[in-house]
N, C-alpha and C positions, 0 to 999 in steps of 0.2 A: 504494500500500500504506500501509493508516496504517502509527500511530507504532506500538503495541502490539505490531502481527506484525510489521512490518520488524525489531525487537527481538528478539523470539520464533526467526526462522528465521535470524537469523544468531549465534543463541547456540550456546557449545558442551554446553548440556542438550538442545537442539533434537535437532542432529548425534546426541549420543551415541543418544536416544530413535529416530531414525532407523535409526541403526547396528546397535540390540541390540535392537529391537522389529517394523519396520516392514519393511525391506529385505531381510534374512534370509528372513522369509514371503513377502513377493511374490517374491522372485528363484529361492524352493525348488524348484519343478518349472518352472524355464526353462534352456536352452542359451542362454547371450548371444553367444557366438562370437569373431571378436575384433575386431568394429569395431562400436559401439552410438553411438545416438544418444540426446541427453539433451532433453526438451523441458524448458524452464522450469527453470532450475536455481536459480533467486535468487541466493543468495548461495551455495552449492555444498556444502551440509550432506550430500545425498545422493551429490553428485559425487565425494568422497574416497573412500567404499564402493566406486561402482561403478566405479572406473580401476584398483582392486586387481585386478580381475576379468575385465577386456579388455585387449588391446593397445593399444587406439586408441581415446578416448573425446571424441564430439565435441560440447558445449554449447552449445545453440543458446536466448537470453535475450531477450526482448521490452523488458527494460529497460537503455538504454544503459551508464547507472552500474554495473549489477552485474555486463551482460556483460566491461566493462572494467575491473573488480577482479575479475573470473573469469580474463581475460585473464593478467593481471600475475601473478595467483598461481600459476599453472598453466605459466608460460611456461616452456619447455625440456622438458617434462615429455609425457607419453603423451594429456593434453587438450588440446582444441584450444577453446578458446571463440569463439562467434560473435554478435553483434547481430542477430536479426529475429525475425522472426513464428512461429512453431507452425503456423499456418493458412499460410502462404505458404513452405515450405519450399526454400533454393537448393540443392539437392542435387539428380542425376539419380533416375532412378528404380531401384531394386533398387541401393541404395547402401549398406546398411547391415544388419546380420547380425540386432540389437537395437534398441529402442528401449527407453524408460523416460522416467515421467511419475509424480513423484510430487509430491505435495500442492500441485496446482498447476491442475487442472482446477476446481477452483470458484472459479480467480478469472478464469476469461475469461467475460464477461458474458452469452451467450445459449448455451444448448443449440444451436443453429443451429451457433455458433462452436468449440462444443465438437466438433460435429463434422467443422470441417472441421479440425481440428489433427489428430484421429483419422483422416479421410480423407488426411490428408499424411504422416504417422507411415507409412499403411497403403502409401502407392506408393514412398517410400524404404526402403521394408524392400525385401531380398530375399526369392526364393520362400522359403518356409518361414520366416522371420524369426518374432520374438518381442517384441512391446510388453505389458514387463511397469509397473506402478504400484498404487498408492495415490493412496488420498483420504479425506477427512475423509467423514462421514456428518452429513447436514442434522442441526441442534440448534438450539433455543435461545439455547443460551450461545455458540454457533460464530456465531450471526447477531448477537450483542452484539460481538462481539469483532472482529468485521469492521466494524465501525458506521465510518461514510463510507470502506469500501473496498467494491472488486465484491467480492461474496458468491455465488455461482450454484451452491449443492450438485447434485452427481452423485447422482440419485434411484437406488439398487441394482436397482430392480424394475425399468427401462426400461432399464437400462444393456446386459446381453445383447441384447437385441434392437437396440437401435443399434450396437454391435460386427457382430449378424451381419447388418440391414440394410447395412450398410457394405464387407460383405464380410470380414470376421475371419471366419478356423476356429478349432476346438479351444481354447476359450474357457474358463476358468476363473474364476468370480466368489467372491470369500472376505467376507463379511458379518461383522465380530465390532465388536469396539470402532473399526474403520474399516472399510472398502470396500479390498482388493485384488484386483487383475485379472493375470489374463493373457491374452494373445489371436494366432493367430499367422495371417500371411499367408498364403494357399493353398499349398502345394508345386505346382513346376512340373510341366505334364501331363506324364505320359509320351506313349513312342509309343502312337499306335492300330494297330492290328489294321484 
């Protein structure tokens, strides 16, 4: 991460912008339950909102350093911080009521990748689960500002269809001044007849 966003997401303008703009909207029409998972939390701007909101919130961080001031901050508390992957998730399957991915999908480097974090999100949900997020919308000024960091915007128009390639239901897409999603895992079959 450059210098400019690693600044930027651990500010508390960041947070607050998160708090009173961003989360409110994606979270509006989701049930998160009470055990959610957080992919990519950086520095944990979104992490404070959403642990008001569940019993059990567990961040899972790709970078050592933030997962372990996620750690340290959070310790005793209702979050659980972890070091690894998105794409490579340690959790069983149907582990988690929620997930949640905000402003953090354009910076893992291939569409490919994007989807397999999406595919790993999708088999630690339970039936019926809910992977709600945001993300920034490709710009100009969002491609200067990432200058020597990964940049990989979430094109809006392709986004549904990779959700329901992947298998997501009842899919929610929000287009304004960002990209918010919601998307939720199959409910389990009933019986047949």
């Amino acid at each position: 991460m450059n210098n400019n966003h690693a600044q930027l997401c651990a500010s508390p303008q960041w947070a607050a912008h998160l708090h009173d703009n961003v989360l409110p909207i994606a979270v509006a029409r989701a049930e998160l339950g009470k055990e959610l998972l957080e992919v990519g939390p950086g520095p944990g701007a979104a992490t404070e909102w959403l642990r008001t909101r569940v019993d059990r919130l567990v961040a899972v961080e790709v970078d050592p350093e933030a997962a372990a001031h996620l750690a340290a901050r959070y310790a005793g508390t209702n979050v659980e911080a972890h070091h690894g992957s998105g794409a490579a998730l340690d959790f069983a399957d149907d582990s988690f009521d929620s997930a949640a991915s905000f402003t953090m999908l354009h910076h893992v480097p291939t569409t490919m990748l994007q989807n397999r974090v999406l595919a790993e999100i999708l088999r630690v949900l339970r039936p019926g689960g809910v992977l709600v997020g945001a993300d920034s919308l490709p710009s100009h000024s969002l491609h200067e500002f990432h200058e020597g960091d990964v940049y990989n915007p979430v094109e809006p128009a392709a986004f549904l269809v990779r959700l329901q390639t992947l298998g997501y239901v009842d899919i929610t897409i929000g287009v304004g001044d960002r990209l918010t999603f919601s998307a939720h895992k199959p409910a389990a079959a009933g019986p047949r007849n």
